[in-house]
C-alpha positions in Angstrom: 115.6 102.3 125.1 119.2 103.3 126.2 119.5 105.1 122.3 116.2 106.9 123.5 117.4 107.9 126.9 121.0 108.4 126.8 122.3 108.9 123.3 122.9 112.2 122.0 121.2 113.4 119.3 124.3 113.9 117.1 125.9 110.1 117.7 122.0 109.1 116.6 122.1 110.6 114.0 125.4 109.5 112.5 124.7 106.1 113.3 120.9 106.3 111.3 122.6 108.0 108.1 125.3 105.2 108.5 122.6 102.7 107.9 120.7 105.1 106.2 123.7 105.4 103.4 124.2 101.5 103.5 120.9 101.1 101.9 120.2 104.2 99.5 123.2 105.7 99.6 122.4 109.8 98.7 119.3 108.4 97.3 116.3 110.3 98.2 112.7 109.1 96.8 109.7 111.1 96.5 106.1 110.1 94.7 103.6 112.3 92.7 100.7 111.9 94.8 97.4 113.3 95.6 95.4 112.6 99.0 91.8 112.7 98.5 89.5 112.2 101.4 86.3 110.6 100.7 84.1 111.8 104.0 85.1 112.5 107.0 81.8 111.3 108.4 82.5 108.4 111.2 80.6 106.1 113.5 83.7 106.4 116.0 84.8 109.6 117.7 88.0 108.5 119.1 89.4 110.9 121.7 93.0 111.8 119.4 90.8 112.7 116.3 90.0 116.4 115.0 88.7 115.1 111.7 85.7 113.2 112.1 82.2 114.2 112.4 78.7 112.6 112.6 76.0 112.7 110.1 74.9 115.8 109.4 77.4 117.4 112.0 78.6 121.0 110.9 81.8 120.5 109.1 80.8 116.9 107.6 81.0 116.0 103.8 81.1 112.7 101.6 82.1 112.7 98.1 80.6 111.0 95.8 82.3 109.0 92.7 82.5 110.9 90.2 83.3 114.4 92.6 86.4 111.8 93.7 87.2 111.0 89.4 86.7 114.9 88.8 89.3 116.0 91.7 91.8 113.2 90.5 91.2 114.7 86.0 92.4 117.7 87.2 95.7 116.6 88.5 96.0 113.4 86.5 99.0 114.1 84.0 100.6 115.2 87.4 100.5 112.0 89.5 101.5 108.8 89.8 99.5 107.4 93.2 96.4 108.4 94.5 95.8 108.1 98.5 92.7 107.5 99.2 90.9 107.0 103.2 87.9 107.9 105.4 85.9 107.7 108.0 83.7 104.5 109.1 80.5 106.1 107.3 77.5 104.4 108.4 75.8 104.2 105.1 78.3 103.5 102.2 77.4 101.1 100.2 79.8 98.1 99.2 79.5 99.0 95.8 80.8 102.5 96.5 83.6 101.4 97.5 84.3 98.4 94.9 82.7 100.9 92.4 85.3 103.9 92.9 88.3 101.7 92.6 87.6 100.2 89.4 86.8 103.7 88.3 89.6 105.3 89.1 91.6 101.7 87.8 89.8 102.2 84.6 89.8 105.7 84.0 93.3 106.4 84.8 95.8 103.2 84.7 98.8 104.7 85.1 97.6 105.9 88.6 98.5 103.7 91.7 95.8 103.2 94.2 97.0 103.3 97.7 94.0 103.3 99.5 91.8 102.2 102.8 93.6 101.6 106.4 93.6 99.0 107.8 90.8 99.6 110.3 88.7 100.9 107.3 89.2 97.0 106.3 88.4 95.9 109.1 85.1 97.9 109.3 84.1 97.4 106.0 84.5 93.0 106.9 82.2 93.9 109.6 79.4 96.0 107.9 79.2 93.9 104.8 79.2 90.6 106.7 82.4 89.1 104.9 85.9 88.6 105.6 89.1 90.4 105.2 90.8 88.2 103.3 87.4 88.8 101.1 87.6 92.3 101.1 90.7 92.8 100.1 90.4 90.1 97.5 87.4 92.3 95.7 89.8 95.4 95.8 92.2 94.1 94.6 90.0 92.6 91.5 88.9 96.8 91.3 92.5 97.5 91.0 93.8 98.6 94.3 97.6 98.0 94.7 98.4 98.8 98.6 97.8 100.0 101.7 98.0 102.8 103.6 99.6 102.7 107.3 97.2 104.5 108.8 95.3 104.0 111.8 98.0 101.8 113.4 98.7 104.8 116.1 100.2 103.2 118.8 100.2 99.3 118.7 100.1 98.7 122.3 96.2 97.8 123.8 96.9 100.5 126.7 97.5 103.5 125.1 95.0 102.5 122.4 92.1 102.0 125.3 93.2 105.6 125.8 93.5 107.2 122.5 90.8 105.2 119.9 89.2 102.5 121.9 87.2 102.5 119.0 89.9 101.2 116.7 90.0 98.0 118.4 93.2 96.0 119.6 96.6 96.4 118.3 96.1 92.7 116.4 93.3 94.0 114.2 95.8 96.1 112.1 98.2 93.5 112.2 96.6 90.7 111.1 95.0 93.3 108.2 98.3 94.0 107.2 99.4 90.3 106.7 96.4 89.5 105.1 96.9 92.5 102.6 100.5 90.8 102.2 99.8 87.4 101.9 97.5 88.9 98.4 100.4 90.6 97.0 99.3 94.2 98.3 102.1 96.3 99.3 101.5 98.7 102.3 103.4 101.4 105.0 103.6 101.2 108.9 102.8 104.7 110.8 103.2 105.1 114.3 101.7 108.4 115.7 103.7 109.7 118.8 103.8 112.5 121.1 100.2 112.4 122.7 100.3 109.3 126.1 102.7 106.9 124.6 105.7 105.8 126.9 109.0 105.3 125.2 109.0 102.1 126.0 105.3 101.8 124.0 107.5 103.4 120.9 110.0 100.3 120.8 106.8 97.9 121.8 104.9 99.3 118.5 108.1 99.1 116.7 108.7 95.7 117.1 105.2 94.5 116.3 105.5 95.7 113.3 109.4 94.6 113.1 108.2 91.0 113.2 105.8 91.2 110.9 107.8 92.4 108.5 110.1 89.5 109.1 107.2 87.1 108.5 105.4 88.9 105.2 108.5 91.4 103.6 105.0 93.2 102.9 106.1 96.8 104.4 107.8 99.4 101.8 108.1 102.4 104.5 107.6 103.0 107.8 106.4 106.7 109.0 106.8 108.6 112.2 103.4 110.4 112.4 103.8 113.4 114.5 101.0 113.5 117.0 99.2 117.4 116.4 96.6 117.7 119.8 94.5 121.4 118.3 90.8 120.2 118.3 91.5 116.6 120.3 90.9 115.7 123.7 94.5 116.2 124.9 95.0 119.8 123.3 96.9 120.7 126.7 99.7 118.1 125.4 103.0 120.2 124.5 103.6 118.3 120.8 106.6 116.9 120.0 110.2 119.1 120.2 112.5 118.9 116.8 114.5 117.5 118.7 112.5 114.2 119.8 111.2 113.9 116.4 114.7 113.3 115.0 115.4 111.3 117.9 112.3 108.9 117.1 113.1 109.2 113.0 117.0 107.7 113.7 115.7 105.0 116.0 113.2 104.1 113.8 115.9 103.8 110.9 117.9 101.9 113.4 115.7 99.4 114.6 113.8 98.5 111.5 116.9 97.5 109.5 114.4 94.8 107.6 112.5 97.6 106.5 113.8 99.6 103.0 112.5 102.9 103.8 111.8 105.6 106.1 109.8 108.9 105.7 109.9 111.8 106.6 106.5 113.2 106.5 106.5 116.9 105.8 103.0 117.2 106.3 103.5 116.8 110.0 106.9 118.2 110.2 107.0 120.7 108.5 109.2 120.9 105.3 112.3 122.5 107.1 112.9 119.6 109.5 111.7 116.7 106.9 115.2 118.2 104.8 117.2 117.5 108.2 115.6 114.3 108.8 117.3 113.2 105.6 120.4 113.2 107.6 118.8 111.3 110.7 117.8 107.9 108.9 114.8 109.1 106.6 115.9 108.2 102.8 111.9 109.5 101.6 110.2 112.5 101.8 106.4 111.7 100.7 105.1 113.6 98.0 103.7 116.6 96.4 100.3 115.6 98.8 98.4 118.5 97.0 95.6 118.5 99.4 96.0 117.5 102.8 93.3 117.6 105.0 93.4 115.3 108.3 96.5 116.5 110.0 95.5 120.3 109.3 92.2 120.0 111.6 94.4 119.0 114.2 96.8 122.3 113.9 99.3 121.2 111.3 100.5 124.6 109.4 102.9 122.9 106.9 101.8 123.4 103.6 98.8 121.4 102.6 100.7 120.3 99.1 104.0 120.8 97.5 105.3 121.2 94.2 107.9 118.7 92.5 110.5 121.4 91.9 110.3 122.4 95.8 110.4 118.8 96.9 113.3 118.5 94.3 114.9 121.5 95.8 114.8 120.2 99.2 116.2 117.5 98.5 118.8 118.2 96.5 119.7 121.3 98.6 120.8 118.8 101.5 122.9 117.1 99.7 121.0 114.4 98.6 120.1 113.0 95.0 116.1 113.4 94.3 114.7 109.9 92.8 111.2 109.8 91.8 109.3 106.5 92.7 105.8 105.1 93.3 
């Protein structure tokens, strides 16, 4: 709290790319990776969300299989991990989802499968009248190989009462996540900030996921998801300065020392400040995305992909040395 509220931004940022340097040195990972959205149809309507829709709701879609297989042949001898989430569709079957995974495991096995947050998980448990620990097991058996970190928001009950009741409480990622660790899955930790979220609620969600960590060594990255209001409930919410979100990028580095790596997500940054985050604790910068959609329908105007060379460029033109890793 006293970093937050009294440290200048410059001090921060030495001390992050201290640590920063202690772990990865100029190192700077990125990943070949395509983001494919399966529907953005959902049975919650949570009030930070500009991406879902109901049934039949203008704007809706759901892919099928083999529309999911054809998106990922086109782009296949130019990734490494697939990233794959969606709504809580109310009429997905459990073989879709058991069925697309072993697809995708079978058709392309070279491709890692990151894929299905946590509350996704949870929902699917729910719907199909089985555990967690079972669903994940079945995945697993399909060839999925982690998690992604979304849907963690802000892991304090208040704010998420506020922001996606519908989500549930705070322990219901959690206890996902150490499930999904306790199987051998790997996943990320988001936090999205910059909507209702206190400072104090920043550290609070931070060290949830801190001690976890501690307990599973399950976590690979953390990400600082910057909140975009266009098309929410809280559009009148000035988003997030520069400045704040290299404030929240170092203290993240800082305070997550059991963690190895920190992103910074150019898809909500923006590309420019992601290349100065590299000096403010972040030692990853994502991936070539190729099609983002969910941040975009709530006003992002990064680019919705990026190529390897820029990516490369970025990187190296800061300073650092590009590594590619899954």
């Amino acid at each position: 709290m006293f970093l937050f509220e009294k440290a200048d931004l410059i001090t921060l940022g030495q001390l992050a790319n201290a640590k920063r340097e202690a772990l990865h040195g100029d190192k700077t990972y990125y990943v070949k990776n395509l983001h494919i959205d399966y529907s953005n149809i959902c049975t919650l309507q949570c009030s930070f969300c500009a991406y879902s829709r109901k049934e039949n709701e203008s704007g809706s879609f759901e892919l099928s299989t083999e529309d999911i297989l054809n998106t990922i042949r086109k782009h296949a001898d130019d990734i490494e991990q697939v990233h794959i989430v969606g709504g809580h569709h109310p009429k997905l079957t459990y073989a879709y989802y058991t069925g697309l995974i072993k697809s995708i495991s079978q058709e392309f096995p070279h491709i890692h499968i990151k894929a299905f947050t946590a509350i996704e998980i949870n929902y699917f448990a729910k719907k199909f009248n089985k555990t967690v620990y079972e669903i994940l097991s079945d995945f697993k058996k399909c060839g999925l190989a982690s998690l992604p970190g979304g849907g963690a928001e802000i892991l304090v009950d208040a704010v998420r009462e506020k922001i996606c009741e519908p989500k549930g409480l705070a322990q219901v990622w959690l206890d996902v996540h150490k499930q999904a660790h306790e199987l051998g899955l790997s996943s990320t930790a988001t936090m999205l900030f910059g909507h209702v979220e206190t400072l104090a609620d920043r550290i609070e969600h931070m060290d949830k996921i801190r001690a976890l960590q501690d307990d599973t060594k399950g976590f690979t990255s953390f990400v600082s998801l910057v909140f975009h209001p266009e098309n929410t409930d809280f559009e009148n919410i000035v988003p997030p300065t520069a400045h704040e979100i290299l404030k929240t990028v170092a203290i993240s580095r800082l305070y997550l020392d059991n963690i190895p790596h920190i992103k910074a997500y150019w898809v909500m940054m923006g590309l420019p400040l992601a290349q100065i985050a590299l000096n403010f604790g972040a030692d990853d910068i994502h991936g070539t995305v190729i099609q983002e959609n969910i941040s975009h329908m709530a006003g992002a105007n990064s680019p919705q992909g990026s190529s390897v060379e820029d990516l490369e460029l970025l990187i190296i033109s800061s300073g650092r040395e590009s590594v590619l890793y899954l």
